[in-house]
C-alpha positions in Angstrom: 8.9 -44.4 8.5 10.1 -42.9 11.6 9.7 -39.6 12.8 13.4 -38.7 12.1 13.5 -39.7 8.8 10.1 -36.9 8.8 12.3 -34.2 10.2 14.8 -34.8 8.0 12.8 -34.7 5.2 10.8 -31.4 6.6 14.6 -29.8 6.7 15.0 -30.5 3.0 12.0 -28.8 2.1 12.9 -25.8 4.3 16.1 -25.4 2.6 14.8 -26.1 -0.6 12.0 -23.6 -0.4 13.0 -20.8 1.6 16.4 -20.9 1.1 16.9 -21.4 -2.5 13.7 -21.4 -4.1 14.2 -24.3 -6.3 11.4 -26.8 -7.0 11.7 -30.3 -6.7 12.4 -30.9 -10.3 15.7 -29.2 -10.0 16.7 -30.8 -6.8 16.2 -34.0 -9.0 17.8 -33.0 -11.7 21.1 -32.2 -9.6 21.1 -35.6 -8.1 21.1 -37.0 -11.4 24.3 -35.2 -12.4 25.8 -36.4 -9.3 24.8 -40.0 -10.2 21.8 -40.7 -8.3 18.9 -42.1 -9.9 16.6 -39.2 -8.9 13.5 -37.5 -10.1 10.6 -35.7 -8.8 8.9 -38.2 -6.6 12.2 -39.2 -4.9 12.2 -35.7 -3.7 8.9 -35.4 -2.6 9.1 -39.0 -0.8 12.1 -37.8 1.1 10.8 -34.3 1.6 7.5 -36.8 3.5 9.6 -38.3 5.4 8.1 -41.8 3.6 11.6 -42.4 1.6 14.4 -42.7 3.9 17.4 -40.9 2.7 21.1 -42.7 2.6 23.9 -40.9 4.0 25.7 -40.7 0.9 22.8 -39.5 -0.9 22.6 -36.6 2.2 26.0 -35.7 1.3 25.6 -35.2 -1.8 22.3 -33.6 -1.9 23.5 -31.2 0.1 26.5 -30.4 -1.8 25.4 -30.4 -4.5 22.6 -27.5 -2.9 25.7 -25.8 -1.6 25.3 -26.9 1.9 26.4 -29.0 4.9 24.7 -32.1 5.4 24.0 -30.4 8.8 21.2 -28.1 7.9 19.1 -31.1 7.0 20.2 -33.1 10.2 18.7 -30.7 12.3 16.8 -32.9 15.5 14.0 -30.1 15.9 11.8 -27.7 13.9 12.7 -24.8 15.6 16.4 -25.5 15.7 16.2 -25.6 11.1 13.7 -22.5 11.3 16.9 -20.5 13.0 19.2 -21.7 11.0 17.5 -21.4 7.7 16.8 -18.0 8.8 20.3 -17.0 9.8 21.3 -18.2 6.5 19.0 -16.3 4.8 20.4 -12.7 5.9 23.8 -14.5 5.1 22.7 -14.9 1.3 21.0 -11.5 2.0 24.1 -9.8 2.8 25.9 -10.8 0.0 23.7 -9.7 -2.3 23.6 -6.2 -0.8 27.7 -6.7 -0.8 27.9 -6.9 -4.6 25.2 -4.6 -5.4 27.0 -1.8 -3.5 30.3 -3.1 -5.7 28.2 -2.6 -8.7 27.3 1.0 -7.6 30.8 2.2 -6.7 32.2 0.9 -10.2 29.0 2.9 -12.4 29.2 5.8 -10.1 33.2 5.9 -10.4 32.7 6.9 -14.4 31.2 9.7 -13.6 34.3 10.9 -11.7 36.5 9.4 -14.4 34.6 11.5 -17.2 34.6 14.6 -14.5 30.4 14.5 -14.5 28.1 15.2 -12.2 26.7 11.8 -10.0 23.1 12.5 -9.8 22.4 10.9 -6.8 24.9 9.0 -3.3 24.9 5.3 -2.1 24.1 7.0 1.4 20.4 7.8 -0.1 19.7 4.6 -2.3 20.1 2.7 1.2 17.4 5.2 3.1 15.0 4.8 -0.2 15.6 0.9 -0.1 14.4 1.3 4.1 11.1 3.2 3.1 10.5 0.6 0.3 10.5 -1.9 3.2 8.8 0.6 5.7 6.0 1.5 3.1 5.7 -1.1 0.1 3.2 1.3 -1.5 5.8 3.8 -1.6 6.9 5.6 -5.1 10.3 5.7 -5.2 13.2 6.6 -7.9 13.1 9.0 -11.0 11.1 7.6 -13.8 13.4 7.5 -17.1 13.0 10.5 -19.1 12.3 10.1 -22.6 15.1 10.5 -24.8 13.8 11.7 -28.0 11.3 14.1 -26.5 8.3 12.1 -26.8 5.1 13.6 -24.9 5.2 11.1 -21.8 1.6 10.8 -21.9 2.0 8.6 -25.6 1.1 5.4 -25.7 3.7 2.3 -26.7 1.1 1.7 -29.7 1.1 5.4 -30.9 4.9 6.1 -30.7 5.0 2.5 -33.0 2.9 3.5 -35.1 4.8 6.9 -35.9 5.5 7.4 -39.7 9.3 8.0 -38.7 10.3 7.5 -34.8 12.6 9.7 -33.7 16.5 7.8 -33.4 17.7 7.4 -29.9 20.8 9.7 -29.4 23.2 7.0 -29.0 22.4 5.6 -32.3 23.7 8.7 -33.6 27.3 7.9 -32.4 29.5 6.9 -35.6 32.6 4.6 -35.2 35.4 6.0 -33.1 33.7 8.9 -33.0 34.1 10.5 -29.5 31.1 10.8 -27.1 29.7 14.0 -25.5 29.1 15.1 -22.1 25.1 14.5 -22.9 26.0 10.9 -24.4 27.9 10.0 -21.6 25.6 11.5 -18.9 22.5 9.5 -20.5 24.2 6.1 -20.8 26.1 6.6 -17.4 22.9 7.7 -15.9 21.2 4.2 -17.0 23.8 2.3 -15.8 23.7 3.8 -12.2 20.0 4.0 -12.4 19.9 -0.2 -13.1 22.5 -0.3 -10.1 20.5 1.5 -7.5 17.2 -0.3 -8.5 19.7 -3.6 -7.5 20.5 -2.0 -4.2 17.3 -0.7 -3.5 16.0 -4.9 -3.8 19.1 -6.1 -2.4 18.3 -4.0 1.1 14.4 -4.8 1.1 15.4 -8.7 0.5 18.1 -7.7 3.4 15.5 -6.0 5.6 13.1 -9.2 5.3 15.3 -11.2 6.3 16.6 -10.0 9.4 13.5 -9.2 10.6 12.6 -13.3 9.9 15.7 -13.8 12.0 15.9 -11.4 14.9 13.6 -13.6 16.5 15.4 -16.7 16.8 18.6 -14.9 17.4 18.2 -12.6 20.6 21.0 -10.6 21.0 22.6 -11.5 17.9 22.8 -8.8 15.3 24.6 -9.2 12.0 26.2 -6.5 10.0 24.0 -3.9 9.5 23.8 -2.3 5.8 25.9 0.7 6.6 28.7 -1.9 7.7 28.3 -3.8 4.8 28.2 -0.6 1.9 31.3 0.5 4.1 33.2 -2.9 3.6 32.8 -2.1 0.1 33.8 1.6 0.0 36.8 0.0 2.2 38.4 -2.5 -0.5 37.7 -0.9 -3.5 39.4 2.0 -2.1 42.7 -0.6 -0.8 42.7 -1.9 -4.7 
């Protein structure tokens, strides 16, 4: 085959793999629900560049991967690397987008119940840098237990406890009001879930930038702060 039909198929795989981390089975599997008479080794012959691909079957590939049919067009190596990697930070930056949304909305039920936030958006960004800085690093508050439990038990021995102690939320009966203890422990797991999505959402963000800077001189996206802003900015305006 000719050494287009290799590039194209070397484009596929890039966008397959680095952008969307599917395998080929599912890229298969999409075809088929778009009519095409796909399966594994299709993919893999086109991703060779040994099975030439049909326009139409481009277009709808692609579509159906949520892309143009330009980002497997691409004439040269380097030209997909930059464009995978710009879209990268793109998918990056969404992500950090809606994890920030996620915060705001758990963090603003602690203001609605007139609580105490135990922590600020502002310092779940800084601990998602040093994660990135220093993957070794320990960082977070390890759940405390809620019944008491010595945390140097084992899973096995609190099992195998005659009569485990019942988790204070259990104790709520129907339409029976919650405390400021209830509310703080089940608030507090909520925003604690929501800044361990930030704190990913900024490394994955980190990563990919640095992937792209390269290939983009001069050409720098939104950076975090911008983007938690944007956030802070239109839930503010609804």
């Amino acid at each position: 085959m000719g050494s287009y039909d290799e590039q194209i198929g070397r484009n596929l795989r890039r966008v397959r793999q680095e952008l969307l981390h599917l395998d080929q089975a599912t890229v298969a599997f999409r075809m088929r629900l778009r009519g095409w008479p796909w399966d594994e080794d299709v993919v893999a012959a086109v991703e060779d560049g040994t099975r030439p691909i049909l326009r139409d079957e481009a277009s709808d590939l692609m579509s159906a991967l949520g892309y143009s049919s330009a980002f497997i067009t691409m004439r040269t190596d380097a030209e997909s690397v930059a464009e995978v990697a710009d879209q990268r930070v793109v998918r990056a930056a969404v992500a950090v987008y809606e994890s920030a949304d996620r915060w705001f909305k758990d963090a603003a039920r602690f203001d609605l119940a007139g609580l105490p936030v135990s922590t600020t958006i502002e310092r779940v960004l800084v601990e998602g840098r040093e994660a990135f800085t220093n993957p070794d690093a320990v960082l977070g508050t390890p759940v405390p237990s809620p019944d008491g439990a010595p945390v140097e038990m084992t899973l096995a021995e609190w099992e195998d406890l005659p009569e485990r102690p019942t988790h204070p939320l259990d104790t709520i009966g129907v339409d029976v009001p919650w405390n400021d203890d209830q509310l703080l422990l089940q608030y507090g797991h909520d925003l604690r879930e929501a800044s361990d999505s930030l704190r990913v959402a900024v490394v994955e963000w980190l990563r990919a930038e640095a992937d792209r800077a390269p290939h983009w001189p001069g050409d720098t996206p939104r950076s975090l702060e911008q983007i938690v802003e944007d956030v802070r900015a239109f839930r503010s305006a609804g």
